[in-house]
Backbone bond lengths (Angstrom), bond angles and torsions (degrees), N, CA, C in turn:
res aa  C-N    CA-C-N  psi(-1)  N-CA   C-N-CA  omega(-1)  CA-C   N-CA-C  phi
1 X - - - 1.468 - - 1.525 110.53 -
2 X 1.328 103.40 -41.04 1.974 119.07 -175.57 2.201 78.92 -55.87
3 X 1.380 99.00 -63.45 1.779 81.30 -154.82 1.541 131.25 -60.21
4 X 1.658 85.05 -16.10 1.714 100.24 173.32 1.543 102.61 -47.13
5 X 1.680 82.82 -78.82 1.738 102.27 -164.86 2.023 102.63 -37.97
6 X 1.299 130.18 -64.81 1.377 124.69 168.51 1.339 106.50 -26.96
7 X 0.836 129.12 -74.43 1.584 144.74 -163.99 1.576 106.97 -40.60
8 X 1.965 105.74 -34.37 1.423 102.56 -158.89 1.286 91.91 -90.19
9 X 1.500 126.75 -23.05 1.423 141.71 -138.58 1.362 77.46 -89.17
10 X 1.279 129.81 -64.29 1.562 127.40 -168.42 2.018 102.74 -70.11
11 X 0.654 149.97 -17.88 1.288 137.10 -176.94 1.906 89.78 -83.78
12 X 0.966 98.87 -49.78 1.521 96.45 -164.75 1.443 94.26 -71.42
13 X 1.680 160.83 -82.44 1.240 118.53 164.63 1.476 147.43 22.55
14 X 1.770 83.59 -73.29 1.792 83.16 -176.77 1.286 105.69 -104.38
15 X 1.331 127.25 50.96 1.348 140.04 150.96 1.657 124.09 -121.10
16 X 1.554 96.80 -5.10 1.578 118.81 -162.15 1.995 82.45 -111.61
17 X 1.201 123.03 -17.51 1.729 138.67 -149.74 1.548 80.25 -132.34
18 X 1.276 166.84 158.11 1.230 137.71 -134.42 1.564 127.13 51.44
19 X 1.521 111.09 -108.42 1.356 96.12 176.31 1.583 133.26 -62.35
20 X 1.290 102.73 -7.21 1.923 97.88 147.31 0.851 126.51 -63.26
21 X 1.259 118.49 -60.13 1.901 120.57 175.21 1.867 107.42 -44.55
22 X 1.168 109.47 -48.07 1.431 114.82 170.67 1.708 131.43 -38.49
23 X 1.761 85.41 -51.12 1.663 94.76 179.47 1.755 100.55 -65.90
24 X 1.294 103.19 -45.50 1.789 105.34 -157.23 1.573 96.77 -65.57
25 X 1.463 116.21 -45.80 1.407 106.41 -177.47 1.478 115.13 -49.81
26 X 1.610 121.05 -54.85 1.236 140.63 162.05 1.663 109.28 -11.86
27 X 1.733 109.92 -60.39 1.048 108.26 -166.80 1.478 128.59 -100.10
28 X 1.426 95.63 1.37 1.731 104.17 165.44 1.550 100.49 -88.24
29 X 1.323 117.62 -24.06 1.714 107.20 169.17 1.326 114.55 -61.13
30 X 1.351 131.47 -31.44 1.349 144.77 170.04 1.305 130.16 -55.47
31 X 1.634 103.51 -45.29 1.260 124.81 179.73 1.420 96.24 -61.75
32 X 1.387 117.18 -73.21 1.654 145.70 -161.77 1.515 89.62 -39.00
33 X 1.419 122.41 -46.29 2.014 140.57 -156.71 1.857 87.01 -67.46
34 X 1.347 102.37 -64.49 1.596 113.52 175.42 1.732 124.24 -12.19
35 X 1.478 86.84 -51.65 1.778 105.77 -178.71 0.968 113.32 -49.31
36 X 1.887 118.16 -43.33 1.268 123.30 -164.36 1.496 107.63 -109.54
37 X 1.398 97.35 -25.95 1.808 83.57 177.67 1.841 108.85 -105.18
38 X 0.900 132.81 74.62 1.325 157.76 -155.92 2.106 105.77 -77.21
39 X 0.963 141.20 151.92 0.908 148.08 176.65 1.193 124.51 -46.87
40 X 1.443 132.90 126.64 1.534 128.59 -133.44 1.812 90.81 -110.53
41 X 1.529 125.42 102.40 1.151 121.91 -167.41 1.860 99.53 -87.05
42 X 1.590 104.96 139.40 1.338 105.81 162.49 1.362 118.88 -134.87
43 X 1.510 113.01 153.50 1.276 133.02 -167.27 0.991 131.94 -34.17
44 X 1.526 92.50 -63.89 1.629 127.61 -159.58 1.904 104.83 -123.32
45 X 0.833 114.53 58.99 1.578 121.31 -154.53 1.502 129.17 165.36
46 X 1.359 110.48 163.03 2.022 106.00 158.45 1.343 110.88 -61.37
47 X 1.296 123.95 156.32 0.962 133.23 143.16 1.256 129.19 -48.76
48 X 1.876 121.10 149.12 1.697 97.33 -162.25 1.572 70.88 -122.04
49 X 1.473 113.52 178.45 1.521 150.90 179.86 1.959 109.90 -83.68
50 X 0.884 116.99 89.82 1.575 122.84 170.17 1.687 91.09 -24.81
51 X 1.621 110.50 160.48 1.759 129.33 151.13 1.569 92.93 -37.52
52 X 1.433 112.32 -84.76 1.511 111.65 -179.46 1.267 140.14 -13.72
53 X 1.393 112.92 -66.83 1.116 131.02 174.96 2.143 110.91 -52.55
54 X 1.831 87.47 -42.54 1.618 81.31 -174.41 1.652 114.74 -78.29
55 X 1.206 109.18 -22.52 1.738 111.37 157.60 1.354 121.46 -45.93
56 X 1.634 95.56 -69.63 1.907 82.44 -179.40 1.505 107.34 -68.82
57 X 0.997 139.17 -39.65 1.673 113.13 167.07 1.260 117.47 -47.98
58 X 1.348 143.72 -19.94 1.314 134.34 -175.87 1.822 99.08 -93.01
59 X 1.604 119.58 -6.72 1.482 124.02 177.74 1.174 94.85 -79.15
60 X 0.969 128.39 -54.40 1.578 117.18 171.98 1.921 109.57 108.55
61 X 1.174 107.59 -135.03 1.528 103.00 -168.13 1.819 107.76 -74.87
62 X 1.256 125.94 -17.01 1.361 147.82 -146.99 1.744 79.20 -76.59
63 X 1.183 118.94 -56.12 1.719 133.92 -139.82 1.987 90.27 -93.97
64 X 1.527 132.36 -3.15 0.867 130.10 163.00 1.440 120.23 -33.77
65 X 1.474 105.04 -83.93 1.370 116.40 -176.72 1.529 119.26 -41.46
66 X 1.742 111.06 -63.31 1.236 110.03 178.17 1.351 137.06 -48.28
67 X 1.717 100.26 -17.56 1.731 102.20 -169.72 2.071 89.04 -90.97
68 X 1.244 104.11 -39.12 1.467 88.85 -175.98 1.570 122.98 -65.08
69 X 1.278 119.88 -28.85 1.332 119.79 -176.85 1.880 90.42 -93.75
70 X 1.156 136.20 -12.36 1.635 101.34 136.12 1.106 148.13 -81.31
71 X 1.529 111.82 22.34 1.687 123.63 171.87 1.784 107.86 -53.36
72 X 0.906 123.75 123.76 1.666 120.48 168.12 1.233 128.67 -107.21
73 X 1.084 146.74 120.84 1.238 169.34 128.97 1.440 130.48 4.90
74 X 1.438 99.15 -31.21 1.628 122.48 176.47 1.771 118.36 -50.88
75 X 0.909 141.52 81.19 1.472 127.56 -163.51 1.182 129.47 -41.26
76 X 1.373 126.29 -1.43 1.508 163.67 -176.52 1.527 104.67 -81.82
77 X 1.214 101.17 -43.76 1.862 101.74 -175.23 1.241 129.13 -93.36
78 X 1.616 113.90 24.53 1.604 122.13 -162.94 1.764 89.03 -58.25
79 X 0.971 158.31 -79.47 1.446 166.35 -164.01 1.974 95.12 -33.93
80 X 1.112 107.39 -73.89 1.264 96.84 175.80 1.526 128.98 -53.59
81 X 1.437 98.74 -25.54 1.914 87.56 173.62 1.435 105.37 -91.35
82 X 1.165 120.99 -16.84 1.375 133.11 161.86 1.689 118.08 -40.84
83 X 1.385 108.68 -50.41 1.420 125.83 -154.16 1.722 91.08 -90.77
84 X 1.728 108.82 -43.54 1.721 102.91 179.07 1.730 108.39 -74.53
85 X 0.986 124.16 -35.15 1.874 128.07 171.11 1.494 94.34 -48.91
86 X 1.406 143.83 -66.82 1.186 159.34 173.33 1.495 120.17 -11.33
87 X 1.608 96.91 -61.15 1.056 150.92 160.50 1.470 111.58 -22.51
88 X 1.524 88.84 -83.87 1.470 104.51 -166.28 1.640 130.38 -72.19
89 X 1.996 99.87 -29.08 1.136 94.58 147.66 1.398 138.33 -58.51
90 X 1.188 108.68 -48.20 1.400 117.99 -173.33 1.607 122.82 -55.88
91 X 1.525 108.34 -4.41 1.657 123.09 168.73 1.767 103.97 -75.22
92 X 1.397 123.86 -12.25 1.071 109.29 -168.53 1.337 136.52 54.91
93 X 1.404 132.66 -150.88 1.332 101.73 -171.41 1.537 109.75 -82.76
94 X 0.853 117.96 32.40 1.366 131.38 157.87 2.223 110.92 -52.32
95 X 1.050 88.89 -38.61 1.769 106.10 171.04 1.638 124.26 -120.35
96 X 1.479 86.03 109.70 1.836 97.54 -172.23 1.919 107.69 -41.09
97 X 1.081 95.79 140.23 1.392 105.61 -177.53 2.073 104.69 -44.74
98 X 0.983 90.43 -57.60 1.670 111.24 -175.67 1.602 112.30 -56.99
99 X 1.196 115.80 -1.16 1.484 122.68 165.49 1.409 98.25 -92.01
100 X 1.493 160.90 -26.22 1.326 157.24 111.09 1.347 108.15 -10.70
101 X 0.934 119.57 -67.07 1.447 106.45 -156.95 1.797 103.19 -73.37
102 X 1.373 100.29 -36.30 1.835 104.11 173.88 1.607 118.80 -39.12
103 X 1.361 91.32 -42.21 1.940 120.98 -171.05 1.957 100.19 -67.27
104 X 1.118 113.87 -19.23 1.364 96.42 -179.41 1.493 135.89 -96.94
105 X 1.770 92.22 14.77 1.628 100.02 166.37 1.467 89.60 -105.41
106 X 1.032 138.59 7.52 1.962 146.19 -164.48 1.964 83.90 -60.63
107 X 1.335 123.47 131.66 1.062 117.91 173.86 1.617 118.76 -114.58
108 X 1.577 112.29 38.81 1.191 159.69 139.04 1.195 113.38 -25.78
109 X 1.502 136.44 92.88 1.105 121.90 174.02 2.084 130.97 -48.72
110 X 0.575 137.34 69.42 1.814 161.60 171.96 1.008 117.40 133.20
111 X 1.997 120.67 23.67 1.164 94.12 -178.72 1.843 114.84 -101.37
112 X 1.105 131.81 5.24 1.294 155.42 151.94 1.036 94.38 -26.38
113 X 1.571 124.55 -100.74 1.257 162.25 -177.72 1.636 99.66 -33.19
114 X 1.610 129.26 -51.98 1.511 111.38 -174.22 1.525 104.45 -86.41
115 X 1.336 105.83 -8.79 2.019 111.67 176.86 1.653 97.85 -59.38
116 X 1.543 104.25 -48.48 1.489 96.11 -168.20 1.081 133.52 -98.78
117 X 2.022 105.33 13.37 1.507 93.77 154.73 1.424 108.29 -107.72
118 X 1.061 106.11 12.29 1.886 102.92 172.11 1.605 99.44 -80.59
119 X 1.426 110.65 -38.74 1.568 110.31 178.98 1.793 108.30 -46.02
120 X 1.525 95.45 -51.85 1.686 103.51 -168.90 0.956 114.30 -44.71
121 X 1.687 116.23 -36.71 1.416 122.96 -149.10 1.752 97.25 -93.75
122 X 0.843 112.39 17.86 1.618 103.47 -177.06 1.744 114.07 -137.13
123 X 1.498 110.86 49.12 1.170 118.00 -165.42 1.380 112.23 -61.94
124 X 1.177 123.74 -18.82 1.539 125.65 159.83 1.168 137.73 -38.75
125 X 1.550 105.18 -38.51 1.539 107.09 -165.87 1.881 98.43 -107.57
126 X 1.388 126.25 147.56 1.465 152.17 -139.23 1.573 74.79 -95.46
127 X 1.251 145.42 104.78 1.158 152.67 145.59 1.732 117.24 -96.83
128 X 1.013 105.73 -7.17 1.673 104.61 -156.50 1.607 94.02 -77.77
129 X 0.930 151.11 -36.21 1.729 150.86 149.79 1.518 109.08 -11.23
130 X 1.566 106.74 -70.81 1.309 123.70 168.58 1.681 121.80 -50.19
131 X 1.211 97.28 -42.66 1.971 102.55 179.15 1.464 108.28 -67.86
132 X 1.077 119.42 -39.62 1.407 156.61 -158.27 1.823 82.92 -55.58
133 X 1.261 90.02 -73.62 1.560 105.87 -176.20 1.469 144.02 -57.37
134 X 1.552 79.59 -28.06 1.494 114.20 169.06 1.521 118.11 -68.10
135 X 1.340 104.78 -61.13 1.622 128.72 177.70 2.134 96.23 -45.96
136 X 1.300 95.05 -51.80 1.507 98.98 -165.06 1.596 113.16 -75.73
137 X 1.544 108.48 -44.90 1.665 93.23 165.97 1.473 127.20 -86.64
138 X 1.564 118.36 16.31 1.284 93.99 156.66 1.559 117.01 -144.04
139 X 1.420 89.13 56.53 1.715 128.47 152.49 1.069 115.64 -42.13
140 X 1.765 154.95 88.80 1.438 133.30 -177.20 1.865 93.49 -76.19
141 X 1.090 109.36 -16.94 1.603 98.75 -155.09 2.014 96.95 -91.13
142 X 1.021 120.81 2.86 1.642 136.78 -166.93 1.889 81.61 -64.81
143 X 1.441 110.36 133.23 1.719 91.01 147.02 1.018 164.51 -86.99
144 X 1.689 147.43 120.99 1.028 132.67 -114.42 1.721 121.40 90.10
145 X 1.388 115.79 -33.91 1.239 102.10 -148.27 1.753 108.33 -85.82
146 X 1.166 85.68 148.46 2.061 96.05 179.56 1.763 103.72 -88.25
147 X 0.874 121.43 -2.71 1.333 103.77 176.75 1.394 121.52 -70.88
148 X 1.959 77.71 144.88 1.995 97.06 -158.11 2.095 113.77 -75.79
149 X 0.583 96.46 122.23 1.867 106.30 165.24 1.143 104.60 19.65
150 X 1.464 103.27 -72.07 1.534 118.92 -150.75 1.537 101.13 -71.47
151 X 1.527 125.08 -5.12 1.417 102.64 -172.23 1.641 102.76 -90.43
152 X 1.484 105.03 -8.34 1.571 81.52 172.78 1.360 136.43 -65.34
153 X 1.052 112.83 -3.82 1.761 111.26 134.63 1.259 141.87 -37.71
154 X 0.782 123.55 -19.76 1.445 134.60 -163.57 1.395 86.84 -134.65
155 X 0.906 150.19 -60.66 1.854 140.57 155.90 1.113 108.89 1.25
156 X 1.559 111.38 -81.42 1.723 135.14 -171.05 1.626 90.26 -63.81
157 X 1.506 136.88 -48.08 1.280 110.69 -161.98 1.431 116.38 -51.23
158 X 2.131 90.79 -54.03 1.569 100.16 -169.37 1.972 112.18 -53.58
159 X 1.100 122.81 -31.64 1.797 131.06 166.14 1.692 112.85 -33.62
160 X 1.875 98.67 -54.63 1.704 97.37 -163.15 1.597 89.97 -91.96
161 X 1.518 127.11 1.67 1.692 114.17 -155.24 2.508 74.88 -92.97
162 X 1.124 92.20 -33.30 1.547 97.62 -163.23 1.693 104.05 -62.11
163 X 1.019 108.95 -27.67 1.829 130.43 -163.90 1.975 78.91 -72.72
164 X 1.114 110.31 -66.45 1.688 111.92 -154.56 1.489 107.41 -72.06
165 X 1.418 123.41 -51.86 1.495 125.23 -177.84 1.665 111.35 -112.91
166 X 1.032 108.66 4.11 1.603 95.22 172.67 1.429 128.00 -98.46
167 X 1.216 132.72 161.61 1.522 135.98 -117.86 1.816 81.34 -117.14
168 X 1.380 125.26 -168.34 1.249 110.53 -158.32 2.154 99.49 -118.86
169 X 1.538 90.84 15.90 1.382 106.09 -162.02 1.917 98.73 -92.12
170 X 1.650 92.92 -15.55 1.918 111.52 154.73 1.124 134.14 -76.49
171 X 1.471 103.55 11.59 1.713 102.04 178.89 1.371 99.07 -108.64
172 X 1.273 129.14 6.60 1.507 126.83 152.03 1.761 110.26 -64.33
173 X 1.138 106.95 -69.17 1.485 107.78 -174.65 1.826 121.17 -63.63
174 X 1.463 100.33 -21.22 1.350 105.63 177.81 1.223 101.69 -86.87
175 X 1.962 144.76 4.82 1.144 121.33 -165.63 1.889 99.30 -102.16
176 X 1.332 93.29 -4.66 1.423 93.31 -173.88 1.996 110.08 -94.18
177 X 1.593 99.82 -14.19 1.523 97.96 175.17 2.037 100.52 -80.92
178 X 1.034 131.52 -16.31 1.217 133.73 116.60 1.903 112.64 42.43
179 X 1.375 78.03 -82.33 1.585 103.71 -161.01 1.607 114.55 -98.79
180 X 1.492 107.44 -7.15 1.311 123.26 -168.25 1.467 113.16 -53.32
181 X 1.587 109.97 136.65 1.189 121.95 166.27 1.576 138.94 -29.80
182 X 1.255 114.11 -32.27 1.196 164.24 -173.97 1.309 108.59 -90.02
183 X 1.410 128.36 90.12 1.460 143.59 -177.57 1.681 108.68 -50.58
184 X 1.271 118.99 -62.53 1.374 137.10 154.52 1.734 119.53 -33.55
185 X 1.345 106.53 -41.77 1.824 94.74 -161.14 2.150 79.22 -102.33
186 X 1.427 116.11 -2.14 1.386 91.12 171.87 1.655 111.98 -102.12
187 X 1.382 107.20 15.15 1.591 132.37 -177.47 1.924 100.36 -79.67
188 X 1.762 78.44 -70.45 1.656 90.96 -178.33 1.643 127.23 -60.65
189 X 1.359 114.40 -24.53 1.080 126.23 -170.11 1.594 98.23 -79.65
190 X 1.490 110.19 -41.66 1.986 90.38 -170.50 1.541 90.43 -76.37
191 X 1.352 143.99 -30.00 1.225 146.23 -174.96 1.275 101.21 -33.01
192 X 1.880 107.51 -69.50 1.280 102.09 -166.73 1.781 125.26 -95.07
193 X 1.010 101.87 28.07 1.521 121.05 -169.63 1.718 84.35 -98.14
194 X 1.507 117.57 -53.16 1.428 116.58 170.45 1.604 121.51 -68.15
195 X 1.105 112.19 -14.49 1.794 112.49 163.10 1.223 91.08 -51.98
196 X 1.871 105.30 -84.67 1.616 120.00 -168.58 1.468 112.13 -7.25
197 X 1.376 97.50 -84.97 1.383 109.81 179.75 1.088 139.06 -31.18
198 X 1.790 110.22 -44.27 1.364 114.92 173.83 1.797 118.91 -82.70
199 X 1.381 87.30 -29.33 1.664 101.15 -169.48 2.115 113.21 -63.79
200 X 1.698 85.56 -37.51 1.237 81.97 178.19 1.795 122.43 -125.68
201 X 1.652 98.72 20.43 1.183 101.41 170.28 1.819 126.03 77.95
202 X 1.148 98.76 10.76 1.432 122.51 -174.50 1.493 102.94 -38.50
203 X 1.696 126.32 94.40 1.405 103.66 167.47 1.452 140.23 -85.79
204 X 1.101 133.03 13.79 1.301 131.43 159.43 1.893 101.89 -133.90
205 X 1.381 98.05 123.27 1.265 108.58 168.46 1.398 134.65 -64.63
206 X 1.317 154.88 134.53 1.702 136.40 170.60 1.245 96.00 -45.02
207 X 1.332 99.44 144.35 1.726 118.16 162.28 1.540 99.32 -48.68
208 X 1.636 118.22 -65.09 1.058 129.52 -140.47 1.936 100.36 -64.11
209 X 0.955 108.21 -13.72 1.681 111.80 -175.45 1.546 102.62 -98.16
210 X 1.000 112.89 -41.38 1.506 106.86 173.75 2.067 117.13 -50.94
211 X 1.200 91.31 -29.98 1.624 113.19 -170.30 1.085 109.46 -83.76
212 X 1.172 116.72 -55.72 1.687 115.45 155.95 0.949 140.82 -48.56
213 X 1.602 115.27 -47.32 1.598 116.74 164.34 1.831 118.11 -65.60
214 X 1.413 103.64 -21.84 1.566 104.16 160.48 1.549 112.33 -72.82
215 X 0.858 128.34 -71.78 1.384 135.26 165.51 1.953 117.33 -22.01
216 X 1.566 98.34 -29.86 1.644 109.99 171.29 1.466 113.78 -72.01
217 X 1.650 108.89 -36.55 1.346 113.85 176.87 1.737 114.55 -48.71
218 X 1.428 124.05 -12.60 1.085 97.31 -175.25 1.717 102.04 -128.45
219 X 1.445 109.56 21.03 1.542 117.06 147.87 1.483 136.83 14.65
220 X 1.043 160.20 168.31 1.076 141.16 147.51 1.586 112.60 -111.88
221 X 0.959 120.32 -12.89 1.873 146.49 147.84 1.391 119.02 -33.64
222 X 0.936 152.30 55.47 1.304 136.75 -157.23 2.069 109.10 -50.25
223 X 1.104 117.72 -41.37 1.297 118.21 167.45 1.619 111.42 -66.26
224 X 1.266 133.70 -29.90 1.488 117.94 144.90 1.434 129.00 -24.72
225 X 1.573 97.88 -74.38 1.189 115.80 -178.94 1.611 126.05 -43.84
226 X 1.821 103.54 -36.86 1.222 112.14 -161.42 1.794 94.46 -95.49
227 X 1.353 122.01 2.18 1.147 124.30 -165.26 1.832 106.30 -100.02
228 X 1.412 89.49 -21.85 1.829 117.35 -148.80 1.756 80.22 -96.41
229 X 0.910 116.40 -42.06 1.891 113.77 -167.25 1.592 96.82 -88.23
230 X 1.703 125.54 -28.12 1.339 99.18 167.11 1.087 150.98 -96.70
231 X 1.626 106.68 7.13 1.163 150.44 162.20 1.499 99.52 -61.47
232 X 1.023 117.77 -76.03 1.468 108.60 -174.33 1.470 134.83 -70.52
233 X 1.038 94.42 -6.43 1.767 98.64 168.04 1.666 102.55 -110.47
234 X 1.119 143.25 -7.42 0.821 109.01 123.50 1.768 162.12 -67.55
235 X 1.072 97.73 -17.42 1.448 126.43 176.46 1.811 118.03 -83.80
236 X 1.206 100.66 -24.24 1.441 109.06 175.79 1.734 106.14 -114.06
237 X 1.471 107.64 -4.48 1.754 94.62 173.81 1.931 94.98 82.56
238 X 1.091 121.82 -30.66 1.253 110.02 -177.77 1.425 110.46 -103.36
239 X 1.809 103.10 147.71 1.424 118.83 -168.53 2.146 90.80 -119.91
240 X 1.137 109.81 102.85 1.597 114.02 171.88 1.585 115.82 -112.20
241 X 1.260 110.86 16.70 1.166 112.90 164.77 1.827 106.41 136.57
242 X 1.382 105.06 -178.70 2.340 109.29 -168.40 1.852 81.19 -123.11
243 X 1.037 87.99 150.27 1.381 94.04 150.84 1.844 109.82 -124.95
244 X 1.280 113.29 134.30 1.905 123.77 179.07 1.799 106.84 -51.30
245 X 1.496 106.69 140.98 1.164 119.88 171.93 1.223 115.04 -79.60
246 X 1.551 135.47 -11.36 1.083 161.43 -146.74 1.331 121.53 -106.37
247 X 1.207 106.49 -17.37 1.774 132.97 -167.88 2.082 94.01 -73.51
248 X 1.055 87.07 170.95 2.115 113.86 -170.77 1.375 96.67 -59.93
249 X 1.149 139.09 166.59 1.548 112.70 135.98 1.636 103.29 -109.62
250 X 1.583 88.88 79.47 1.801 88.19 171.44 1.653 85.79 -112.44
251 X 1.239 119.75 157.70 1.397 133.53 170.49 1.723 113.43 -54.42
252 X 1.262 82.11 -17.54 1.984 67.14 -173.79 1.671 89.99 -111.58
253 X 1.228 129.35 10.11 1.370 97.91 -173.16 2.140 102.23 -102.74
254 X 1.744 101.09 84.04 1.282 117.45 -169.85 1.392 102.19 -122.92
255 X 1.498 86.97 149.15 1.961 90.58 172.05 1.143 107.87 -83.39
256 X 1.565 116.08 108.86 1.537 132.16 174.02 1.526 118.98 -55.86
257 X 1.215 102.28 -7.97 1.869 99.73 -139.89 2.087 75.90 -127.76
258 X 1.582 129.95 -34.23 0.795 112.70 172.48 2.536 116.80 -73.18
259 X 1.353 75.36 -38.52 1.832 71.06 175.81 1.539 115.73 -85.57
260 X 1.349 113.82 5.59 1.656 113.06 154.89 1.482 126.79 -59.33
261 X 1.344 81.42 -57.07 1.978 106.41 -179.55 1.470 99.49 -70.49
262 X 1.414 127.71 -39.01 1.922 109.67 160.90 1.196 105.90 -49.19
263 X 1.386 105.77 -93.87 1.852 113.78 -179.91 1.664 102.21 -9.71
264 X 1.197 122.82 -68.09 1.084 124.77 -164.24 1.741 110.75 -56.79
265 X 0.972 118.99 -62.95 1.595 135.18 166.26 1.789 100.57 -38.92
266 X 1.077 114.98 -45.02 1.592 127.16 -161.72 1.557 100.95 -71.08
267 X 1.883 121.29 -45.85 1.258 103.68 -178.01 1.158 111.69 -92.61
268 X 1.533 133.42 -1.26 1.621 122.47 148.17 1.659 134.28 -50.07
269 X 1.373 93.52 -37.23 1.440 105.43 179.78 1.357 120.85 -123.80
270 X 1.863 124.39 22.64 0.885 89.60 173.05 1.852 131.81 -85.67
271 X 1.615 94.66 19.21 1.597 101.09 -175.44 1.400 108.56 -88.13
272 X 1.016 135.94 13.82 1.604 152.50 150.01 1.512 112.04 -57.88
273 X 1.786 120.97 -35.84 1.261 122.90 -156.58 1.589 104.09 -105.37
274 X 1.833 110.11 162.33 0.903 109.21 162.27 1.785 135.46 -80.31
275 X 1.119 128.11 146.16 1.804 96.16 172.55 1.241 135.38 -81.32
């Protein structure tokens, strides 16, 4: 009876070891099909899903791996990494959220950019750990750090991906991009510090962001400035004045009289905030 049961145990194995090899072969034929049948672009409309594309979505979680480690690099193939990004959302949660966010140091020509609206689109799942991390290692301005040019892409993504799905436990790390070197990532950062806030109702703000975005008011950016004053009236409910997009970008050419009335507003209340 012992040798039966062995006997069955091993047939069933290598019949269970079989149709695996089957599926995977199956789905590198799919992948390989992908190349050529590529994402069907239209004019006047969405884009629709090649035969291809709707196969391996109907493969399901199996066809994960293979479509990502055929992302290419070639600058030639934006359409094809296009068509696998496409792809991969469209499996649903069929693909862990955190395979998106992995994809946005991918140095993939579009695949950055479709990592981070698949990120957007999944405000459900607790990613902000991951962004968190993201945002921070590919910092060129960090000190010390070797990171190359091109990842500030994926910098700025992980900033606006943090603004839409991240939790409000990111306005620590976003209060310090704040101050950033980087005219742009100190654009995006109060941007999404004001998602946070609004999205999830955050009632007491860090001190330390309130101070900064005052401290932005006097910018040398004029879109800082004008970014930094609407940030804070929205976020505090109070409107004390605009500052013009139009202004020098010499350091002094600031509305004095608008970051008074902050300051001023700021040491009434800043015992409302957290630090």
């Amino acid at each position: 009876m012992k040798t039966k049961m062995s006997g069955y145990a091993l047939v069933t194995f290598l019949v269970a070891l079989l149709c695996a090899g089957c599926s995977t072969w199956r789905i590198n034929r799919m992948v390989k099909q992908l190349k050529k049948d590529q994402i069907i672009v239209v004019e006047d409309g969405p884009n629709k899903l090649s035969p291809a594309m709707e196969q391996l979505v109907a493969a399901g979680a199996g066809a994960v791996d293979p479509l990502v480690r055929s992302l290419r690099t070639d600058d030639s193939d934006l359409r094809y990494n296009i068509s696998v990004m496409v792809t991969l959302d469209a499996m649903g949660p069929e693909v862990p959220p955190k395979t998106f966010v992995k994809l946005l140091t991918h140095p993939g020509l579009g695949v950055p950019g479709c990592a981070a609206d698949a990120v957007k689109a999944r405000p459900e799942a607790d990613l902000t750990d991951l962004l968190l991390g993201v945002m921070t290692s590919t910092d060129s301005a960090q000190p010390g750090s070797k990171v190359p040019e091109p990842n500030e892409t994926a910098f700025r993504h992980a900033i606006d991906c943090l603004g839409l799905v991240g939790t409000p436990s990111a306005l620590g790390g976003l209060a310090g991009m704040i101050d950033h070197p980087d005219s742009q990532a100190r654009e995006r950062s109060m941007q999404a510090v004001r998602e946070i806030v609004l999205r999830r109702e955050v009632g007491k703000i860090p001190l330390k962001i309130i101070d900064r975005l005052i401290r932005n008011l006097s910018d040398s950016k004029p879109r800082v400035r004008c970014v930094a004053s609407m940030v804070l009236t929205d976020i505090t409910g109070e409107k004390l004045g605009t500052l013009s997009p139009v202004k020098s970008d010499s350091p002094l050419a600031t509305d004095i009289e608008t970051r008074q009335r902050w300051e001023s507003w700021w040491a009434r209340n800043r015992g409302g905030h957290d630090r």
